[in-house]
mmCIF file of the C-alpha atoms, coordinates in Angstrom:
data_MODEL
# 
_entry.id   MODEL 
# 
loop_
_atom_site.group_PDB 
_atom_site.id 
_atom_site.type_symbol 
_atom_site.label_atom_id 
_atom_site.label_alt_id 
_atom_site.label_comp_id 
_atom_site.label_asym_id 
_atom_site.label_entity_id 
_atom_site.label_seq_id 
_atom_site.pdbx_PDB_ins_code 
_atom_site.Cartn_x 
_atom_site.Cartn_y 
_atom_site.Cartn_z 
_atom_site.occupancy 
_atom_site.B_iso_or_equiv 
_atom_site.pdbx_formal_charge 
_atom_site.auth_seq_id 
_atom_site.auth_comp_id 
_atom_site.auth_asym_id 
_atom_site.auth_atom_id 
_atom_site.pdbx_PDB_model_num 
ATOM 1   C CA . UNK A 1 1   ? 0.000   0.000  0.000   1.00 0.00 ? 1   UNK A CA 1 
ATOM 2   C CA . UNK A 1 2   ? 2.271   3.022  -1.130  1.00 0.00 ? 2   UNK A CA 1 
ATOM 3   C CA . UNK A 1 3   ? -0.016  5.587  -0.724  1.00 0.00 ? 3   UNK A CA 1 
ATOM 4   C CA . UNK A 1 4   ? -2.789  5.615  2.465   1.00 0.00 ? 4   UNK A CA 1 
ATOM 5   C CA . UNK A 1 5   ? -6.073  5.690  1.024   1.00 0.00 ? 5   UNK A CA 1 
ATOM 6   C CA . UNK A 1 6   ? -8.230  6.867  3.828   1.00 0.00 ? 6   UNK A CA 1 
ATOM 7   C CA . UNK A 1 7   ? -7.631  10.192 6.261   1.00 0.00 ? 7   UNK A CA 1 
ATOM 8   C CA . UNK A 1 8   ? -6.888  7.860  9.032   1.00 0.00 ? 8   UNK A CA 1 
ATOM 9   C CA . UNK A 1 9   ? -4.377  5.986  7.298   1.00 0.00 ? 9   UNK A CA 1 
ATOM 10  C CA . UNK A 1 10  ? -3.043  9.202  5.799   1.00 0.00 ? 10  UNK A CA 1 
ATOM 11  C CA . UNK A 1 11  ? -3.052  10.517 9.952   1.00 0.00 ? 11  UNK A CA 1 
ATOM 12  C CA . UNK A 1 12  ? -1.661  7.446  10.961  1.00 0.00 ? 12  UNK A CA 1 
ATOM 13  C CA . UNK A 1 13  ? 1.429   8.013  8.151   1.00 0.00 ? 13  UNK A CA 1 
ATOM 14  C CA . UNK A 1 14  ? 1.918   11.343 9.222   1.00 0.00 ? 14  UNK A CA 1 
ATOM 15  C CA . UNK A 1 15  ? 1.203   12.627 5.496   1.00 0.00 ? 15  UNK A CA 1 
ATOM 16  C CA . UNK A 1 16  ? 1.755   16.009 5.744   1.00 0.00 ? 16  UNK A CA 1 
ATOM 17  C CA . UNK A 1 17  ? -1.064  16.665 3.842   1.00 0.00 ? 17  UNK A CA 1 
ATOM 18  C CA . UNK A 1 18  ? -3.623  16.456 6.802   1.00 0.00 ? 18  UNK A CA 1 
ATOM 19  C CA . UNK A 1 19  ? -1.928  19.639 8.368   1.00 0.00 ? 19  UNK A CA 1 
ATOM 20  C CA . UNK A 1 20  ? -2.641  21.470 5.369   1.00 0.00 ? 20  UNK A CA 1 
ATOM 21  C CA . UNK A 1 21  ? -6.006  20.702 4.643   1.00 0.00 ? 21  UNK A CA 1 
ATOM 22  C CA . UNK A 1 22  ? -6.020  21.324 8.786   1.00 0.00 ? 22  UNK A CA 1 
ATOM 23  C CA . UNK A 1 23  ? -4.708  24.973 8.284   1.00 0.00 ? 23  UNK A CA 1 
ATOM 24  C CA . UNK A 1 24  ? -6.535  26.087 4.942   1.00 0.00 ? 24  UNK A CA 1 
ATOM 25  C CA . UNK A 1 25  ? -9.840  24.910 6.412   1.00 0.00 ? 25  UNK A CA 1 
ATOM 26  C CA . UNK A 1 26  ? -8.806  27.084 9.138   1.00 0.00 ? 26  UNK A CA 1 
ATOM 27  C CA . UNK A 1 27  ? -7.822  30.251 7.401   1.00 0.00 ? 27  UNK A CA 1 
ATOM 28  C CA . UNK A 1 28  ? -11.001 30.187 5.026   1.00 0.00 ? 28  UNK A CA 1 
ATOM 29  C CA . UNK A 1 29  ? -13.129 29.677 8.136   1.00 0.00 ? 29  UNK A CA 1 
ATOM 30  C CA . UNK A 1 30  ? -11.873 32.316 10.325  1.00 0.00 ? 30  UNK A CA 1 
ATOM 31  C CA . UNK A 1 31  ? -11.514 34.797 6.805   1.00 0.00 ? 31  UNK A CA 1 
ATOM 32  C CA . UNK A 1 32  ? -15.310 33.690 6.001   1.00 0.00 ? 32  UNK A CA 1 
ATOM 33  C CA . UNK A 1 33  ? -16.256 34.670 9.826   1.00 0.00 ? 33  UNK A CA 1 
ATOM 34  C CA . UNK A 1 34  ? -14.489 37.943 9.633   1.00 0.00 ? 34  UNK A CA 1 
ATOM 35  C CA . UNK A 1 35  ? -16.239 38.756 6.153   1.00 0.00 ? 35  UNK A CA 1 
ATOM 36  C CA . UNK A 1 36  ? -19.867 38.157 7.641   1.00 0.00 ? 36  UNK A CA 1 
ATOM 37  C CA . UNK A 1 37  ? -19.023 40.010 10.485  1.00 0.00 ? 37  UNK A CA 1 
ATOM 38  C CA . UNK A 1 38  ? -17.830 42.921 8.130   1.00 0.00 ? 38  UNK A CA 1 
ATOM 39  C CA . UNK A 1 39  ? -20.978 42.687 6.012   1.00 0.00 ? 39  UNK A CA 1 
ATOM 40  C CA . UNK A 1 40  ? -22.740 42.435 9.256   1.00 0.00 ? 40  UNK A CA 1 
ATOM 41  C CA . UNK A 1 41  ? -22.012 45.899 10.303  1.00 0.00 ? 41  UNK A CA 1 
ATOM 42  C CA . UNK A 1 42  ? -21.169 47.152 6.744   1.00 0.00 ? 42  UNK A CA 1 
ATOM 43  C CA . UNK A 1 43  ? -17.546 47.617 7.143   1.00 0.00 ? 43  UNK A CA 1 
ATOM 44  C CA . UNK A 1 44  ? -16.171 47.463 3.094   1.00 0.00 ? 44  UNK A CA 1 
ATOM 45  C CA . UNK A 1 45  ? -14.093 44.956 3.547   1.00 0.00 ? 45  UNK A CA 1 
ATOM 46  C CA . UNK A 1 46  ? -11.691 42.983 0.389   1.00 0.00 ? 46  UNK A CA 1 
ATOM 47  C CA . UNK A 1 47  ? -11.658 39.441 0.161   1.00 0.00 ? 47  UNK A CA 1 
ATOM 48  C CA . UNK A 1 48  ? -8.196  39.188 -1.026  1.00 0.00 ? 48  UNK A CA 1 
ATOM 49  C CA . UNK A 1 49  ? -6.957  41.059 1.776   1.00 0.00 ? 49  UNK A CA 1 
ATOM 50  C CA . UNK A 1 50  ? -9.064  38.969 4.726   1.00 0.00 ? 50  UNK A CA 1 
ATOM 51  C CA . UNK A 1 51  ? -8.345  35.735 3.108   1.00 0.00 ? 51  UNK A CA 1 
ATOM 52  C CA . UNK A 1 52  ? -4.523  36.590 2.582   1.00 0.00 ? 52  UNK A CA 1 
ATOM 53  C CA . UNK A 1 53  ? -4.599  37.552 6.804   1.00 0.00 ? 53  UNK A CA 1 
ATOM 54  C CA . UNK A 1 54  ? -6.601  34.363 7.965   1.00 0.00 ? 54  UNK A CA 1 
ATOM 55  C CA . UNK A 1 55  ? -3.327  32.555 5.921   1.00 0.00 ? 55  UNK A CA 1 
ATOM 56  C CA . UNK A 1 56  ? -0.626  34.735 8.043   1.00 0.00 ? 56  UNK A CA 1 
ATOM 57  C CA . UNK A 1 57  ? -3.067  34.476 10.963  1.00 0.00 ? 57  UNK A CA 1 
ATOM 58  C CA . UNK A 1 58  ? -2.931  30.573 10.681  1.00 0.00 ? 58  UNK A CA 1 
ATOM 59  C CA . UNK A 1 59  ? 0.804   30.411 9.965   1.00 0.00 ? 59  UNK A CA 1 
ATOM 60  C CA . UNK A 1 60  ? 1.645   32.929 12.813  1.00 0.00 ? 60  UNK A CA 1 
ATOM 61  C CA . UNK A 1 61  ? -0.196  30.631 15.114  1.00 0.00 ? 61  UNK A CA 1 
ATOM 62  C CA . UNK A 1 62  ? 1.356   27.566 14.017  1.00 0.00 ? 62  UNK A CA 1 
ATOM 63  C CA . UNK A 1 63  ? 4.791   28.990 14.484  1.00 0.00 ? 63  UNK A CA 1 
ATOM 64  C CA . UNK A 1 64  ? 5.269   32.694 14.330  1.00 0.00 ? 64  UNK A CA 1 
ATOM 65  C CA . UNK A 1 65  ? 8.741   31.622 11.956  1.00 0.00 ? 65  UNK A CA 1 
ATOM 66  C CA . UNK A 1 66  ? 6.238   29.817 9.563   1.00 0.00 ? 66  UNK A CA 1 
ATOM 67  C CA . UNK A 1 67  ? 5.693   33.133 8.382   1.00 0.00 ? 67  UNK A CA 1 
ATOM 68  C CA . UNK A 1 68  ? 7.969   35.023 6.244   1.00 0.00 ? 68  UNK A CA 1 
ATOM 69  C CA . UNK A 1 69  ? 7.492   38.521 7.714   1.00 0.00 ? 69  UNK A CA 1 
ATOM 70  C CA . UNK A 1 70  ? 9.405   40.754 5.011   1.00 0.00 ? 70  UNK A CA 1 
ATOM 71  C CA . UNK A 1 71  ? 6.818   39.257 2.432   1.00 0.00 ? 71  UNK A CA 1 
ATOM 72  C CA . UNK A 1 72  ? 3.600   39.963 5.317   1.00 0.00 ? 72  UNK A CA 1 
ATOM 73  C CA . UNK A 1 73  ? 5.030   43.490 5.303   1.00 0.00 ? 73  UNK A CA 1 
ATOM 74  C CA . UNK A 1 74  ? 5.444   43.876 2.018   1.00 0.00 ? 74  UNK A CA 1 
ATOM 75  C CA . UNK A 1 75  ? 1.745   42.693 1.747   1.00 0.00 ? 75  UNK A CA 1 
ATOM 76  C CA . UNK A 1 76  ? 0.852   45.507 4.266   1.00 0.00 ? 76  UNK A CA 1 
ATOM 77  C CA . UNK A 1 77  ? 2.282   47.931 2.795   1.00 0.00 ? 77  UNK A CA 1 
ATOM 78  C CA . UNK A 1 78  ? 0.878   47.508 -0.597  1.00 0.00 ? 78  UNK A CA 1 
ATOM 79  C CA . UNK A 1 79  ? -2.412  47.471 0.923   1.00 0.00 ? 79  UNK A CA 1 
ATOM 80  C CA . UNK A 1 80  ? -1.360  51.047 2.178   1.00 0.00 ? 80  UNK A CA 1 
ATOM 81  C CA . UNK A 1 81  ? -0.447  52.486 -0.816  1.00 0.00 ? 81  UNK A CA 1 
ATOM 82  C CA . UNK A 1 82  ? -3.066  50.869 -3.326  1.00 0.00 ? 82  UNK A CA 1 
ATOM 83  C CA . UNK A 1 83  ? -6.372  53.146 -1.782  1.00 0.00 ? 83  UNK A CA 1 
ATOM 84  C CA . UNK A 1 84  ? -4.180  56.210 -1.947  1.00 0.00 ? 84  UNK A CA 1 
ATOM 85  C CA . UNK A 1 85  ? -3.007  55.185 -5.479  1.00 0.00 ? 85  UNK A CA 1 
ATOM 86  C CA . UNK A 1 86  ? -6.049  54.084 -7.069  1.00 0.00 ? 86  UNK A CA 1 
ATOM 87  C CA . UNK A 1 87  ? -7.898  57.438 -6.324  1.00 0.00 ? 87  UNK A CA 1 
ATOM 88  C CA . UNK A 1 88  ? -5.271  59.321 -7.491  1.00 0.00 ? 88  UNK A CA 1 
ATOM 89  C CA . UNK A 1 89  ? -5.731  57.527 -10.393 1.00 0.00 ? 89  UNK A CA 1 
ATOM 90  C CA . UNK A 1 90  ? -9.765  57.698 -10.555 1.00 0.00 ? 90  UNK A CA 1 
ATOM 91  C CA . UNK A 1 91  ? -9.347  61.355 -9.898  1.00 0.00 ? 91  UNK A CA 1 
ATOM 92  C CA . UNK A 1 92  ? -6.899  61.608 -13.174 1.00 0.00 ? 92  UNK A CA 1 
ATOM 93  C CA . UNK A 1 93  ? -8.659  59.577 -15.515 1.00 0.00 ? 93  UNK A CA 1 
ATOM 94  C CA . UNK A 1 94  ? -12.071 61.774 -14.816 1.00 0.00 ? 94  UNK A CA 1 
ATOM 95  C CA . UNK A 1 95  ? -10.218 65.042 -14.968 1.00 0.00 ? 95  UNK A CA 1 
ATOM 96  C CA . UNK A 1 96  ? -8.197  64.056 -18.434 1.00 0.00 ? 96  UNK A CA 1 
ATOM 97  C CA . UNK A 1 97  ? -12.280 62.806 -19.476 1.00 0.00 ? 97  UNK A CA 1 
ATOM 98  C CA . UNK A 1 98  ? -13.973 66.287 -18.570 1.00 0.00 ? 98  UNK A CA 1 
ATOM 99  C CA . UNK A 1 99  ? -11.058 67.798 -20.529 1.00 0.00 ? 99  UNK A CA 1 
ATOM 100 C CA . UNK A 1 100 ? -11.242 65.858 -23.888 1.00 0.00 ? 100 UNK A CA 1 
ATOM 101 C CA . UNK A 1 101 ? -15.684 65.777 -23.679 1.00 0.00 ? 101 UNK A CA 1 
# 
């Protein structure tokens, strides 16, 4: 039998597998939970952004050197700078529209 068929032959193997599906079930959960709760009290909330912090959530929980921190930041800080950005470039686009209508 080279490959356990059932999860409690693959938890009985150790497969590492189980963790995963363990963790991702995890992360979705507790970013599903944190988008009803948003809705809930109409906090505009993105997706991208609570699922990608459930995944450092999980990770950090785990074992807080699971997670690679300079790419977390990195993450943060293009979260930062994209709502600034993007109206700058809303408020562009309409202002090069009203000059060429």
């Amino acid at each position: 039998m080279p490959f356990p068929r059932t999860e409690r032959e693959r938890q009985a193997s150790g497969d590492p597998r189980v963790s995963l599906e363990v963790q991702g079930f995890c992360a979705e959960a507790g970013g599903a939970i944190t988008l009803f709760l948003a809705t809930y009290f109409g906090i505009p909330v993105s997706t991208t952004h609570t699922i990608t912090g459930a995944i450092v959530g999980v990770g950090a929980a785990r074992k807080t050197a699971a997670v690679r921190w300079n790419v977390a930041s990195d993450v943060v800080l293009a979260w930062i700078v994209t709502l600034p950005a993007a109206g700058l470039f809303g408020a562009a686009f309409y202002e090069l529209y009203k000059l060429l209508s």
